[in-house]
C-alpha positions in Angstrom: -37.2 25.1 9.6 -33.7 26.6 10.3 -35.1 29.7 11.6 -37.5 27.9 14.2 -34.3 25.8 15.0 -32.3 28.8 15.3 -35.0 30.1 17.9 -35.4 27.1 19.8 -32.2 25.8 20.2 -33.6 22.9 18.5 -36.8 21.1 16.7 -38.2 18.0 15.6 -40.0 17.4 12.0 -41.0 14.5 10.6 -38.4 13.0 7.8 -39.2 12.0 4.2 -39.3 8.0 5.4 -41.6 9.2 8.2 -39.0 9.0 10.9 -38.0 12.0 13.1 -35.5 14.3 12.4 -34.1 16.8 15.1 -32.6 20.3 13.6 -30.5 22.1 15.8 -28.1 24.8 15.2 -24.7 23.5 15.6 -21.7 26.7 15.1 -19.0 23.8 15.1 -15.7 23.2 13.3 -15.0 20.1 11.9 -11.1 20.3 11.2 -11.2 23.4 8.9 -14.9 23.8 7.9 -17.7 25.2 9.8 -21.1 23.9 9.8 -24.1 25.7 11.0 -26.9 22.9 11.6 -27.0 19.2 12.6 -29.4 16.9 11.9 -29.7 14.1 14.3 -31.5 11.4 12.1 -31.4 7.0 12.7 -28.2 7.3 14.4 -27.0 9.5 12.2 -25.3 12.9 12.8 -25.8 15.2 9.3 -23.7 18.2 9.7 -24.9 21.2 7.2 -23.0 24.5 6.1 -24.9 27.4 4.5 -22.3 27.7 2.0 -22.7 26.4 -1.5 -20.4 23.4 -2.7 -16.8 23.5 -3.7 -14.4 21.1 -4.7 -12.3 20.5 -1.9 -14.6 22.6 0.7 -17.6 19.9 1.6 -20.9 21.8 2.7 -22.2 18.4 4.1 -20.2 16.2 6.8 -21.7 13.0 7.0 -20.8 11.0 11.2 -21.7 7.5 10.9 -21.7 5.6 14.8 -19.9 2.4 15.1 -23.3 1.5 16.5 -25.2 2.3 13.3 -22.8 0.7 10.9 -22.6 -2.0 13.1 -26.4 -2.6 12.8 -26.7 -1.5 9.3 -23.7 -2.1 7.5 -21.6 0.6 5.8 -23.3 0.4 2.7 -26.7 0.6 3.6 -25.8 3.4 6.2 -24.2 5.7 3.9 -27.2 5.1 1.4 -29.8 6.0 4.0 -27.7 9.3 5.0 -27.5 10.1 1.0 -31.1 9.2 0.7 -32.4 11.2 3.9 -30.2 14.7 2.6 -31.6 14.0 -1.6 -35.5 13.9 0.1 -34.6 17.2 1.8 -33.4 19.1 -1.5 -29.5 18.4 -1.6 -28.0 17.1 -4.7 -25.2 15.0 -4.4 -21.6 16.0 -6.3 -19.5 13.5 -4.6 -18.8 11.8 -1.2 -15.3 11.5 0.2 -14.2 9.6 3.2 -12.4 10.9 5.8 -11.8 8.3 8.2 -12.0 4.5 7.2 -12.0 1.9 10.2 -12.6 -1.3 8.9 -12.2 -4.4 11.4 -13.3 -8.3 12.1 -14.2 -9.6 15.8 -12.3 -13.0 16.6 -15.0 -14.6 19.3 -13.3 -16.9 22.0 -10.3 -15.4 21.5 -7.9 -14.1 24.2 -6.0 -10.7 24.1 -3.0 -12.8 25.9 -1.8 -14.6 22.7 -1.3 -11.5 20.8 0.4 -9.5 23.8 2.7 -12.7 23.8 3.8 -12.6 20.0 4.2 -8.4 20.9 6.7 -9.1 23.5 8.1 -12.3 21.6 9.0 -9.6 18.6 6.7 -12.4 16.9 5.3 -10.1 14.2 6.2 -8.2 10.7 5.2 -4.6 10.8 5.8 -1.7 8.3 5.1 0.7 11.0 8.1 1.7 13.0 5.7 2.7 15.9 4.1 0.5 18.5 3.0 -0.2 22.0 0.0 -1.2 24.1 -2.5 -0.5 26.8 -3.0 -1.3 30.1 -5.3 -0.9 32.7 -5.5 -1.9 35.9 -1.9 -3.5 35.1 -3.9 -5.6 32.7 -2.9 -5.6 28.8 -6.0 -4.3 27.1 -4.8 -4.1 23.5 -2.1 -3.1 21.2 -1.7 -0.6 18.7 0.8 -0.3 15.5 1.6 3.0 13.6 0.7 6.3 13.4 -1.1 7.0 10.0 -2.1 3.3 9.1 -2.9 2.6 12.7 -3.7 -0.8 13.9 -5.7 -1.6 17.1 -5.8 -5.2 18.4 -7.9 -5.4 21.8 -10.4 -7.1 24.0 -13.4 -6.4 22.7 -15.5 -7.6 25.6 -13.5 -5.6 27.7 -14.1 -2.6 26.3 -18.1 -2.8 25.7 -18.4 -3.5 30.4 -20.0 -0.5 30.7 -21.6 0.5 27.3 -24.6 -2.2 28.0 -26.0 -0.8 24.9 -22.8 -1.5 22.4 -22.2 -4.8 24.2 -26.0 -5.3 22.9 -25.2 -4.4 19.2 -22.1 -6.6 19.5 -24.0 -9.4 20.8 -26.7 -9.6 18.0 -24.3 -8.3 14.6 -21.2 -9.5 15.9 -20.6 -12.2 18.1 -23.7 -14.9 16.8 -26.0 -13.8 19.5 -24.2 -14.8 23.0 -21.7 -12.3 25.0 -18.4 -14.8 24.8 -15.9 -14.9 28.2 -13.0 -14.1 25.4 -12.9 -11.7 22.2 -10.7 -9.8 20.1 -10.9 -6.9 17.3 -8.7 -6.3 14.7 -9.1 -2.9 13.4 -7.5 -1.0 10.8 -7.8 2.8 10.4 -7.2 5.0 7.4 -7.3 8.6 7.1 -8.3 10.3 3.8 -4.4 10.8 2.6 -3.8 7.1 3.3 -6.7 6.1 1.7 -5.7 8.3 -1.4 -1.9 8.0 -1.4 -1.7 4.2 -1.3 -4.5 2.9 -2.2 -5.6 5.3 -4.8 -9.0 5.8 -3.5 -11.4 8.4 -4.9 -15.1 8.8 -3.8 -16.7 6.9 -1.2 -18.0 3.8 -3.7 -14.4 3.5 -4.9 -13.7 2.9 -0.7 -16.2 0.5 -0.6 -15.2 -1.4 -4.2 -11.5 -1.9 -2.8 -11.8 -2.8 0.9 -11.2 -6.4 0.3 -8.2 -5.3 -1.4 -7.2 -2.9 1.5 -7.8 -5.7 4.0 -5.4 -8.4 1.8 -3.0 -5.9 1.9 -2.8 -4.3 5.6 -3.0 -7.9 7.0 -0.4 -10.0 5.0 1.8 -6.3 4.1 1.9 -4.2 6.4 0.9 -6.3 9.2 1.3 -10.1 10.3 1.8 -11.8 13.3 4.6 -14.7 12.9 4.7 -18.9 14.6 8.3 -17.5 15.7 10.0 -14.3 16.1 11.4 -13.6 12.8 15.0 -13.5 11.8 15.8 -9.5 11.6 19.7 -9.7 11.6 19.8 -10.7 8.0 16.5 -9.3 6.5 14.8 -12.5 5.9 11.9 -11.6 7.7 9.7 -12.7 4.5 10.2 -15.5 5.3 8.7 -16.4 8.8 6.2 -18.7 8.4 2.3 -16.6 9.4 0.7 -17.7 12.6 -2.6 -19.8 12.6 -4.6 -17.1 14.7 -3.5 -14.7 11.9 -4.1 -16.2 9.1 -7.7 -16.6 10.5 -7.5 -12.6 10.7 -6.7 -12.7 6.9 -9.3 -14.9 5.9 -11.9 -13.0 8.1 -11.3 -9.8 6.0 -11.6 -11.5 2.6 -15.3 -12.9 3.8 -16.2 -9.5 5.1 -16.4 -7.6 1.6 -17.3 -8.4 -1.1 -14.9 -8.2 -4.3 -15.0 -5.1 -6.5 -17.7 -5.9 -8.7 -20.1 -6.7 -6.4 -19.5 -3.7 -3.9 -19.3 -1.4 -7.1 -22.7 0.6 -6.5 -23.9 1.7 -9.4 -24.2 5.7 -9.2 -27.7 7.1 -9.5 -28.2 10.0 -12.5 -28.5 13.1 -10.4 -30.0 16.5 -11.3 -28.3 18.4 -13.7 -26.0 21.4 -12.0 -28.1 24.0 -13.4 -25.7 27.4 -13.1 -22.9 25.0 -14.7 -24.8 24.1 -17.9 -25.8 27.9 -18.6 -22.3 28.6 -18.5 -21.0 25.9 -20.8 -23.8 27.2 -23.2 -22.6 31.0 -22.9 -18.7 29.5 -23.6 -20.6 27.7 -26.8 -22.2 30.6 -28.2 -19.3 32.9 -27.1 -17.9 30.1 -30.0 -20.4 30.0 -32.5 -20.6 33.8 -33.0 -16.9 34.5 -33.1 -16.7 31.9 -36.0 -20.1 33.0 -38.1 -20.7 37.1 -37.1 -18.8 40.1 -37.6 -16.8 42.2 -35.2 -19.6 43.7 -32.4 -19.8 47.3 -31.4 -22.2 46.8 -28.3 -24.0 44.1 -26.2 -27.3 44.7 -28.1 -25.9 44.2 -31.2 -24.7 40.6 -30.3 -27.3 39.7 -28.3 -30.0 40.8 -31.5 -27.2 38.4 -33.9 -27.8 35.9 -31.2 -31.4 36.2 -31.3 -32.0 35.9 -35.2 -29.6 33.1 -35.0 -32.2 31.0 -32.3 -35.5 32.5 -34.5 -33.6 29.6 -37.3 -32.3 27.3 -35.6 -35.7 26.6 -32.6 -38.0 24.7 -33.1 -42.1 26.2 -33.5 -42.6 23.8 -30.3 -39.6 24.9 -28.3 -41.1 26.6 -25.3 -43.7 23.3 -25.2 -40.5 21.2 -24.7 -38.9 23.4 -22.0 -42.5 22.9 -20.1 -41.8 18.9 -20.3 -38.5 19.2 -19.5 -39.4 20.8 -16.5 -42.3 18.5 -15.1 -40.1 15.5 -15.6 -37.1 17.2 -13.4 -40.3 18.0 -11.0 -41.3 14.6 -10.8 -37.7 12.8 -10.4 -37.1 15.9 -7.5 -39.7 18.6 -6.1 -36.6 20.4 -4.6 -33.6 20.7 -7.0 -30.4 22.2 -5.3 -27.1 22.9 -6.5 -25.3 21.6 -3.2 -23.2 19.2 -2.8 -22.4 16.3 0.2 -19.5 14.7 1.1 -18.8 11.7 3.4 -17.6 12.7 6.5 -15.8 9.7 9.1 -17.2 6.7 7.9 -16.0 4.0 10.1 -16.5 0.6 9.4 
């Protein structure tokens, strides 16, 4: 498959769900890792390195559309990107986010009242960064910080010409009509944000604590006030939240679930099959050094380690192995030692 890609440019197979899947070579960078292939797969963009898996060096990036998490969900999305690369032979270590956007649509809601509390000073804002857009000498949307960033803008606006997202919008987000008026609220995260303060680690401890990250970007680091607050004397606390915010609040508590539920339980996964021969070597490394003389050559511990196994295995020992083996054949035909990590996952 990746040669006939490599001489095409490009090819199409048929995916373990029975969708299509389109290989093509890719030669790109992604920050400071470069991947090789892409697969193009349900919206999905699967980026692939030839390299094995290290910690911190991902040999998978996975690109999740707005348009397919939007349709899907993030959840489901990221499971049908894990499930599509396990089918074709990977084995999952660990998934990390990137990029977190996570956001809630306010339908019948006008861009104005938010650029008036922005020029009224009428909001709380950790971020000492701000300022808005305009086109067309029209405010478009406002924007707070630099690594927590905060977008607030017309929505409707911004899908004109993309009829295909103002179609998604219209059926997952706004209740099936295309409203005069609407606003989004969106957060986003980088992976040091999302590791700094909130102490996230893999990509199911994101999804267990966005309700939590919500709460606290939209009554901590961000509010908009009923009245400009009083910042001469620091009592800024106590501004009392406007209505249309804490509507923004409550619409990011009732988008995700709390941690228990959103907790996916992590599916057993194929032994790494190079690390347990090595934690056996380090055990009998052990055992020998503690039961056997001093050793003059390799063939001399190796024959010690040999009359040491003739006692200790079993007569049926080479009939388990074969068991073994057809049961890791039937959970996975193609076992791999690679690992995947989340790529931008934005919500």
């Amino acid at each position: 498959m990746k040669d006939e890609a490599q001489e095409k440019g490009g090819v199409f197979f048929e995916g373990p769900d029975g969708g299509r899947i389109y290989v093509r070579p890719a030669g790109i960078r992604r920050g400071p890792w470069f991947f090789d292939f892409a697969l193009e797969h349900e919206g999905m963009t699967l980026l692939v390195a030839k390299r094995k898996s290290a910690e911190k060096i991902p040999n998978c990036l996975v690109d999740l559309s707005s348009m397919v998490l939007m349709q899907r969900g993030h959840v489901e999305a990221f499971s049908l990107a894990r499930t599509t690369l396990e089918r074709l032979g990977w084995h999952y270590e660990k998934g990390v986010a990137s990029r977190c956007d996570i956001c809630v649509d306010l339908i019948n809601q006008a861009i104005k009242w938010f650029r008036d509390k922005y020029v009224a000073e009428a909001f709380v804002c950790r971020a000492v960064d701000d300022g808005w857009y305009r086109k067309h000498r029209k405010v478009t949307g406002i924007v707070f910080g630099k690594g927590i960033r905060c977008r607030i803008y017309d929505k409707v606006y911004e899908t004109k010409d993309d009829p295909a997202k103002r179609e998604v919008m219209r059926v997952h987000r706004w209740g099936g009509v295309i409203p005069e008026e609407a606003v989004r609220v969106e957060f986003q995260l980088r992976r040091e944000e999302m590791r700094d303060d909130f102490s996230v680690t893999d990509i199911y401890d994101l999804f267990s604590k966005l309700r939590t990250i919500g709460q606290k970007l939209t009554t901590d680091w961000l509010r908009f006030t009923a009245e400009t607050p009083d910042r001469s004397n620091g009592h800024q606390s106590r501004a009392k939240v406007a209505d249309v915010w804490a509507l923004v609040v409550q619409r990011f508590f009732d988008a995700f679930p709390d941690a228990k539920e959103a907790a996916e339980p992590k599916p057993k996964v194929v032994p790494d099959t190079g690390r347990l021969l090595r934690q056996a070597v380090g055990c009998i490394k052990s055992g020998l050094a503690q039961v056997c003389a001093k050793f003059t050559s390799q063939d001399e511990a190796v024959g010690a380690l040999w009359d040491m196994f003739q006692l200790l295995l079993p007569p049926t020992f080479w009939h388990d192995i074969n068991e073994r083996q057809a049961e890791f054949q039937e959970r996975r035909p193609m076992i791999g030692v690679l690992g995947v990590s989340a790529g931008q996952v934005p919500f």
